[in-house]
C-alpha positions as CSV (number, residue, x, y, z in Angstrom):
1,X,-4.3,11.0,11.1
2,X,-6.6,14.0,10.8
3,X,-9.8,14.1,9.5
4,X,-8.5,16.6,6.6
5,X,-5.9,14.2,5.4
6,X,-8.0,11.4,5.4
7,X,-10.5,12.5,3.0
8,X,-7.5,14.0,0.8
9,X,-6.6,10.2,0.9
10,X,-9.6,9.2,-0.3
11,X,-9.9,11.6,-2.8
12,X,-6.7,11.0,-4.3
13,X,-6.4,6.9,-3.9
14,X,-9.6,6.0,-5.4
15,X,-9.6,2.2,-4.4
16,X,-10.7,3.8,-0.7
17,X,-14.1,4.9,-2.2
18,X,-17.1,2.9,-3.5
19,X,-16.1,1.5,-6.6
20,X,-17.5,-1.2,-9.0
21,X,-16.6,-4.7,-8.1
22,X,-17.0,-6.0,-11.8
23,X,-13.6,-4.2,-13.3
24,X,-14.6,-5.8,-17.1
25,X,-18.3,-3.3,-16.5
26,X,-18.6,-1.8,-19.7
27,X,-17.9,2.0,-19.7
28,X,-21.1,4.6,-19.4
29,X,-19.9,5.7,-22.8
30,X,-20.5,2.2,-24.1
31,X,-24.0,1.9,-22.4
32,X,-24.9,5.4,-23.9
33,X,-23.6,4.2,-28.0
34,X,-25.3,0.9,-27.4
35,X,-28.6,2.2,-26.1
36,X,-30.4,3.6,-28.8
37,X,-31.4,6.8,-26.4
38,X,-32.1,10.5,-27.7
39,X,-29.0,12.2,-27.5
40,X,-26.7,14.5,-29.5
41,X,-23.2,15.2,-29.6
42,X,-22.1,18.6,-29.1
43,X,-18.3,20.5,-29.3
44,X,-17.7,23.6,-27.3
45,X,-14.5,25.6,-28.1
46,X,-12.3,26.8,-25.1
47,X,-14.0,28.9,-23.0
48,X,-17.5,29.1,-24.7
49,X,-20.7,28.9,-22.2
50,X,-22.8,25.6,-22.3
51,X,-25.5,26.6,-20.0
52,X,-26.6,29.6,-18.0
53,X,-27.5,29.7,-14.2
54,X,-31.5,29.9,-14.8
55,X,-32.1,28.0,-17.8
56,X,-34.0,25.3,-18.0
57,X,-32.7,22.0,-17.3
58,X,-33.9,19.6,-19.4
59,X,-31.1,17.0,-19.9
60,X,-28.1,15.5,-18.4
61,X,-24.3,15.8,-20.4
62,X,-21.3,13.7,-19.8
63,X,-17.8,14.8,-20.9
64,X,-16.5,12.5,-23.9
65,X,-13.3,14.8,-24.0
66,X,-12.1,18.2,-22.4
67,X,-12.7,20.3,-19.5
68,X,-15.9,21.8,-17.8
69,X,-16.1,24.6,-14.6
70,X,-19.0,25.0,-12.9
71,X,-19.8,28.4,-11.4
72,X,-22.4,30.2,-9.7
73,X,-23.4,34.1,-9.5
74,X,-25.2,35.0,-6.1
75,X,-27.9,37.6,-5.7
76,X,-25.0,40.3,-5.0
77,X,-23.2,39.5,-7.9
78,X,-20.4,37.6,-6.5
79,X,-19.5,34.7,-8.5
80,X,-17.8,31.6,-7.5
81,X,-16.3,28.4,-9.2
82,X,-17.6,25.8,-7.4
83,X,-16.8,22.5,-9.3
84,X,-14.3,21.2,-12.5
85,X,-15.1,18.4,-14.8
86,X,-13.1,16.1,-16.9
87,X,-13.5,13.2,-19.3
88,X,-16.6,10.8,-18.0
89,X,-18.0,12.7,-15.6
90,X,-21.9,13.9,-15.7
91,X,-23.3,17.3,-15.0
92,X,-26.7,19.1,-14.8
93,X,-27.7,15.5,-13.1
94,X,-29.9,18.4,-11.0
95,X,-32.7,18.3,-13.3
96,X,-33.8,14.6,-12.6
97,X,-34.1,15.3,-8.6
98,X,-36.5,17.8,-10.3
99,X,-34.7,21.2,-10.7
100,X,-36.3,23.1,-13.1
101,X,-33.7,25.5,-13.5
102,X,-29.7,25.2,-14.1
103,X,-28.2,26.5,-10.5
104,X,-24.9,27.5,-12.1
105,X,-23.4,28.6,-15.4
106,X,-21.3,25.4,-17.3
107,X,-18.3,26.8,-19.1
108,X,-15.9,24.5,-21.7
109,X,-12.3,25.6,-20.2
110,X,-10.7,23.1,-22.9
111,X,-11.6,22.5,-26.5
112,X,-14.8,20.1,-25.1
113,X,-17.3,17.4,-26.6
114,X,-20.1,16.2,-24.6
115,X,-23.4,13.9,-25.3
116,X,-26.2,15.5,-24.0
117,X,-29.2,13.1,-22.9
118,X,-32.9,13.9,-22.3
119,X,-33.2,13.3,-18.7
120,X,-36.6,11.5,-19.3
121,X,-34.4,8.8,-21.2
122,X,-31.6,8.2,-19.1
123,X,-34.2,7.5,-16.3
124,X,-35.7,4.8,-18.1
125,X,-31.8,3.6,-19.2
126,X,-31.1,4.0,-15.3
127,X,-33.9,1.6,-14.9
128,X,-33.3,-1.1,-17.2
129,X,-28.9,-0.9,-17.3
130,X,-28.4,-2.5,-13.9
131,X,-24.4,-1.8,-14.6
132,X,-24.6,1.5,-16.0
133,X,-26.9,2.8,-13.1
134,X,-24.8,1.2,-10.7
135,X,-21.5,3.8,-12.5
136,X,-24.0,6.8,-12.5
137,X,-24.9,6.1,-8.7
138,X,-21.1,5.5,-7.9
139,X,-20.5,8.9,-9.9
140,X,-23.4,10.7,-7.9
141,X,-21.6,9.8,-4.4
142,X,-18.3,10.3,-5.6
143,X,-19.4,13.8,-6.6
144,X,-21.1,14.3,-3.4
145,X,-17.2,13.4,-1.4
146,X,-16.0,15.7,-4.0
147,X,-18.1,18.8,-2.7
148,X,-17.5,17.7,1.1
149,X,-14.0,17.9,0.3
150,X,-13.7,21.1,-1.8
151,X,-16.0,22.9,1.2
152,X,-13.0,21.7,3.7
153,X,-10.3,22.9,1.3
154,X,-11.9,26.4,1.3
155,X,-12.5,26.5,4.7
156,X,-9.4,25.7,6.5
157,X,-6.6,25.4,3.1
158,X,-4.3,28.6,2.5
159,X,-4.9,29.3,-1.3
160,X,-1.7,28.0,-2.2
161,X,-2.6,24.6,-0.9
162,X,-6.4,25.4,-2.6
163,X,-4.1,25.8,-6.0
164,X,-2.4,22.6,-5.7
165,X,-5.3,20.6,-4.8
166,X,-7.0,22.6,-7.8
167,X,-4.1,21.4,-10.1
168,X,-4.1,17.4,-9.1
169,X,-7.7,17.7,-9.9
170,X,-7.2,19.2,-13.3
171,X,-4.7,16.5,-14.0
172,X,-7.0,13.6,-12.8
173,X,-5.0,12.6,-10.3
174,X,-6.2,9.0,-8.6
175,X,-8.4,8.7,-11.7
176,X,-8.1,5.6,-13.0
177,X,-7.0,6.6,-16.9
178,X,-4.6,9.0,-15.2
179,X,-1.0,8.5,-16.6
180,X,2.2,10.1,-14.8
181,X,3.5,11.5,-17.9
182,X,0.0,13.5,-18.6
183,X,0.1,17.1,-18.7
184,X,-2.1,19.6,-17.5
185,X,-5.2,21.0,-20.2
186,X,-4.1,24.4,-21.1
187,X,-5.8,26.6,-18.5
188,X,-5.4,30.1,-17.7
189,X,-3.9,31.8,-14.7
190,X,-7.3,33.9,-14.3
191,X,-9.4,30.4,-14.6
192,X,-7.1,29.2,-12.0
193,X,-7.7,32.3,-9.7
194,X,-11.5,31.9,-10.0
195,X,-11.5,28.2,-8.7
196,X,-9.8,29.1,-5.6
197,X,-10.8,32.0,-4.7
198,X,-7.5,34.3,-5.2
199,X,-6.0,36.9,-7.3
200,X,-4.0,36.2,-10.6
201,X,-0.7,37.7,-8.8
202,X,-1.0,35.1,-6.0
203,X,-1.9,32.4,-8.5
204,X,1.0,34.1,-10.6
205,X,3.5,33.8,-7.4
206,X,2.3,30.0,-6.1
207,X,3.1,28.9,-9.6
208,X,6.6,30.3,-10.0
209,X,7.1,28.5,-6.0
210,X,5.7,25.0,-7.3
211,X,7.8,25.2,-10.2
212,X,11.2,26.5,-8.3
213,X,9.7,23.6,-6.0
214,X,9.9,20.7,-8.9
215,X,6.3,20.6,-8.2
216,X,5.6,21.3,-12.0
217,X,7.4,21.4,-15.0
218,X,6.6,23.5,-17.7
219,X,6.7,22.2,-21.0
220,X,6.4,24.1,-24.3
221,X,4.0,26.4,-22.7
222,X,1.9,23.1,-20.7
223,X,2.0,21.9,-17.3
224,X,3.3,18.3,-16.2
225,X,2.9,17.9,-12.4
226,X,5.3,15.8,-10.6
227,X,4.3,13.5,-7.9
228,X,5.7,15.5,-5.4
229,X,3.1,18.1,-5.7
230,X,1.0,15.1,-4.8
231,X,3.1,14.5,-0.9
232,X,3.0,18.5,-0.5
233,X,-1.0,19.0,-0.7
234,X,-1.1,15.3,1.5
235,X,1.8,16.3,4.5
236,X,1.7,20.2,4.5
């Protein structure tokens, strides 16, 4: 098996990664209600900005619901999206390795609710919540996988493999409170064509293939994926 397909493996069968060997560890979003730490709930509506590249970073967030995409403008101009974010996962974790600035521009693609955190309390929570820095660690190396893995897909992936890929993540695919049945968030075409890297026709044409396919399924205007969308980004 090539290198390529393993670490699709272990990005879509999570029991091959580091995971927590307690399953009854209480979820981060317990820790963070039980903690007492400064923190405040915000909602973002679909498509408003939560951060810029170049502000200052100040505090960590962690999804409670929705759907983040991280992007980043270069010196030229060109911008990129370079990660998306779902239901309990952290961002702008940057600013406790000492970043003083936000390196890319957060962006709610879904109706979204977050709990932002002072980064000066969640390192004392990280010292004193063995089990809840223990998740944030196993979150930080997951991540890390995540970025190895989405700089091979851009590499050596056609965009239409880069699309599927991109859709499996969107629908949490090997996450643990994934469901078959889910469907897609509601996501653009154009979103779609800025996380890989591609035009809205070619997003437009892959789409119309995956669904001829029975890749997807459209359902009153929402996307269910079928699994064998799953065997064709794996065996392709």
């Amino acid at each position: 098996m090539t290198r390529l397909k393993l670490l699709y493996r272990r990005w879509v069968f999570p029991g091959t990664r580091m995971k927590i060997k307690d399953s009854n560890t209480k979820s981060p979003q317990t820790f963070l209600d039980t903690s007492g730490t400064a923190r405040k709930v915000a909602e973002f509506r679909k498509d408003e900005q939560i951060y810029s590249q170049g502000d200052a970073a100040k505090s960590v967030l962690y999804i409670q619901k929705g759907n983040v995409k991280f992007s980043v403008v270069s010196a030229s101009g060109k911008a990129a999206v370079v990660a998306m974010l779902g239901p309990n996962d952290f961002f702008g974790e940057g600013c406790m390795a000492g970043q003083p600035f936000r390196t890319g521009t957060a962006t709610a693609i879904t109706p979204t609710t977050l709990l932002t955190i002072d980064k000066n309390e969640l390192l004392q929570l990280l010292r004193t919540q063995d089990k809840l820095s223990d998740r944030f660690i196993g979150y930080i190396l997951s991540h890390n996988n995540r970025v190895e893995e989405d700089l091979i897909d851009h590499l050596f992936n056609s965009s239409e493999k880069r699309l599927a890929r991109a859709l499996l993540v969107l629908g949490r695919y090997g996450k643990v409170q994934h469901q078959p049945e889910d469907e897609l968030p509601t996501v653009s075409q154009e979103t779609l064509s800025e996380i890989i890297g591609a035009t809205r026709p070619r997003v437009n044409f892959f789409m119309n293939k995956f669904r001829k396919l029975g890749y997807i399924e459209y359902r009153n205007s929402r996307i269910k994926i079928n699994k064998s969308l799953l065997t064709f980004v794996l065996d392709k």
